[in-house]
VOSE-492911 format. One record per residue (C-alpha): x negated, y negated, z; residue in one letter; residue number from 1. Coordinates in pm, 1 decimal, always signed. Layout:
% VOSE-492911
<xx X	yy Y	zz Z	r A	k NUM> $
...
This chain:
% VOSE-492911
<xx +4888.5	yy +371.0	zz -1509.1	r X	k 1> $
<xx +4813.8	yy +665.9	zz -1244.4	r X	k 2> $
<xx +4768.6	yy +902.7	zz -1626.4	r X	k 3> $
<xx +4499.0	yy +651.0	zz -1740.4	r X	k 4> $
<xx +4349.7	yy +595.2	zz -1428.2	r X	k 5> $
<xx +4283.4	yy +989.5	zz -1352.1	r X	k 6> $
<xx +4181.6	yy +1050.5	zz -1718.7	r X	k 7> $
<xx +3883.5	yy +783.3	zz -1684.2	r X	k 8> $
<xx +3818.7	yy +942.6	zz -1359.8	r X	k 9> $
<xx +3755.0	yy +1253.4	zz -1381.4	r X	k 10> $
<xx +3612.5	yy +1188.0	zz -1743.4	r X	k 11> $
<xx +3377.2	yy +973.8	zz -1551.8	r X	k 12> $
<xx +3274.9	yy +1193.2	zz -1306.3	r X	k 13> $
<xx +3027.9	yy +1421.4	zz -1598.6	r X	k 14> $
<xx +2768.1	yy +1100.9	zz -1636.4	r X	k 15> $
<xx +2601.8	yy +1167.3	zz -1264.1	r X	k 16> $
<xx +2541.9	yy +1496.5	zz -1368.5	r X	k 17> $
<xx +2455.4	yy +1362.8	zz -1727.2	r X	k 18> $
<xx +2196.7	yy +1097.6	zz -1582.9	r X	k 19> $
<xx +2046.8	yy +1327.6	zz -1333.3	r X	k 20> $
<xx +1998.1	yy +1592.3	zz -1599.3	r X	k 21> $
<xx +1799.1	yy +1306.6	zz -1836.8	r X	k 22> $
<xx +1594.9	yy +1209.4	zz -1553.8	r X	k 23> $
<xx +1489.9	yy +1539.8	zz -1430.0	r X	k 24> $
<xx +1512.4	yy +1732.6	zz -1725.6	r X	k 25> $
<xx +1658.7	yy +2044.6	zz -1483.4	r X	k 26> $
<xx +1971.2	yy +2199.7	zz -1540.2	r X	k 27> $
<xx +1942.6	yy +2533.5	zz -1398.2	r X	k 28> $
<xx +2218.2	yy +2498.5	zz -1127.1	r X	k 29> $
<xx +2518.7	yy +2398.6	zz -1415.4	r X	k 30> $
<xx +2651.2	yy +2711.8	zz -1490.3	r X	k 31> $
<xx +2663.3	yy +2730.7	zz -1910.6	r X	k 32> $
<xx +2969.9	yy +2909.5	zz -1843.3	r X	k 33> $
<xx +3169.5	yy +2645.3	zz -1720.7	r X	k 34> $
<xx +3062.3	yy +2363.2	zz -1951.6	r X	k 35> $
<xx +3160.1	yy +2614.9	zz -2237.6	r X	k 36> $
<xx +3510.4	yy +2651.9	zz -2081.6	r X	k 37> $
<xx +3522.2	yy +2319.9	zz -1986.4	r X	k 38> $
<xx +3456.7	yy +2243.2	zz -2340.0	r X	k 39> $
<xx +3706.5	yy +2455.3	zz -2498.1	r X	k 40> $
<xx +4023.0	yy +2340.8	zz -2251.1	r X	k 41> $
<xx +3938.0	yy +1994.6	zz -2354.6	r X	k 42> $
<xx +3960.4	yy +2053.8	zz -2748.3	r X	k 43> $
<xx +4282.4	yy +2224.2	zz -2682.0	r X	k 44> $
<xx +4383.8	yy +1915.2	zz -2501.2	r X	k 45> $
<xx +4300.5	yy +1717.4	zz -2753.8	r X	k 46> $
<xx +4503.5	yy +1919.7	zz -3005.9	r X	k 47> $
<xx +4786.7	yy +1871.6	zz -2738.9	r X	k 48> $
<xx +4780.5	yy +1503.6	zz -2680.6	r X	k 49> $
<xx +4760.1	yy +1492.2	zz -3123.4	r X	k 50> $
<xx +5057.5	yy +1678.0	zz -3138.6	r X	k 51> $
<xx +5271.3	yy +1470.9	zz -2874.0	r X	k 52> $
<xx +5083.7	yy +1158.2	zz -3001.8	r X	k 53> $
<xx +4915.7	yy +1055.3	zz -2683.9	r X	k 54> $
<xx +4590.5	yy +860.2	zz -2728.0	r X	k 55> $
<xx +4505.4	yy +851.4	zz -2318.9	r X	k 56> $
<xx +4532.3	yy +1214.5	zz -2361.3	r X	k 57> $
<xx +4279.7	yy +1267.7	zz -2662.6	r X	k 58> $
<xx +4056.8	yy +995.1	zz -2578.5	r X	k 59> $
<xx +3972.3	yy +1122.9	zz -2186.7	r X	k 60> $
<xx +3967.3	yy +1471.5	zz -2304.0	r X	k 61> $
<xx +3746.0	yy +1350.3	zz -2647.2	r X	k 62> $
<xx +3521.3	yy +1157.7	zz -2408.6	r X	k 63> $
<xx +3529.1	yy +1457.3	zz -2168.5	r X	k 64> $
<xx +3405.1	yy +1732.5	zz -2426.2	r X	k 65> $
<xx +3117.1	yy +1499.9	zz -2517.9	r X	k 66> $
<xx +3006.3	yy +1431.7	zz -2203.5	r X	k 67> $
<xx +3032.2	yy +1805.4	zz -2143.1	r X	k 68> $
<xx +2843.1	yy +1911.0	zz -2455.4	r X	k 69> $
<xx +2554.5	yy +1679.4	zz -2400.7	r X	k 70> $
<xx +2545.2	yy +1890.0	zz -2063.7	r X	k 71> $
<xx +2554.4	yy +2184.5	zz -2275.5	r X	k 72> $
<xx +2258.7	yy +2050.9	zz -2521.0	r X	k 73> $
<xx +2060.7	yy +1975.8	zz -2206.7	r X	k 74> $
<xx +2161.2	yy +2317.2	zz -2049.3	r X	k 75> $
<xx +1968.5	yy +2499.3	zz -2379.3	r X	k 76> $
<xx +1680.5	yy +2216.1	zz -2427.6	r X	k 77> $
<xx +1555.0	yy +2189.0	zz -2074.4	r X	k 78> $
<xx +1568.8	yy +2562.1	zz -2038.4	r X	k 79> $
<xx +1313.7	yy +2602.3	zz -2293.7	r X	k 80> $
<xx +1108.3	yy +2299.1	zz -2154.0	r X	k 81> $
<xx +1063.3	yy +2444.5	zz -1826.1	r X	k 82> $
């Protein structure tokens, strides 16, 4: 239970950001960096949790990369908006 728990919270905690960035259409402060790195350490935990055959860990980290590459969309469409 504390596994699932953390997993939807911290997968969670990318829609603020996510909402913000739709409303405001500003995502200058997110560094691109980190959303890329982000990214990639969450396919390689999905790989992970396919290999041990762990759906908590591939859906949060599924969910996760998502979340973080809709940041990374917005990062690239809003820069050429503004």
């Amino acid at each position: 239970m504390i596994g699932i728990s953390a997993a939807f919270l911290t997968t969670l905690s990318f829609l603020p950001q996510i909402i913000k960035a739709h409303h405001t259409r500003r995502m200058k402060d997110v560094s691109r960096y980190l959303m890329i790195l982000f990214a990639t350490g969450s396919i390689l935990w999905i790989i992970y949790g396919v290999l041990h055959n762990d759906p908590v860990i591939v859906g949060a980290n599924a969910t996760a990369a998502t979340f973080n590459l809709i940041l990374l969309y917005y990062s690239f469409a809003y820069a050429v908006s503004t």
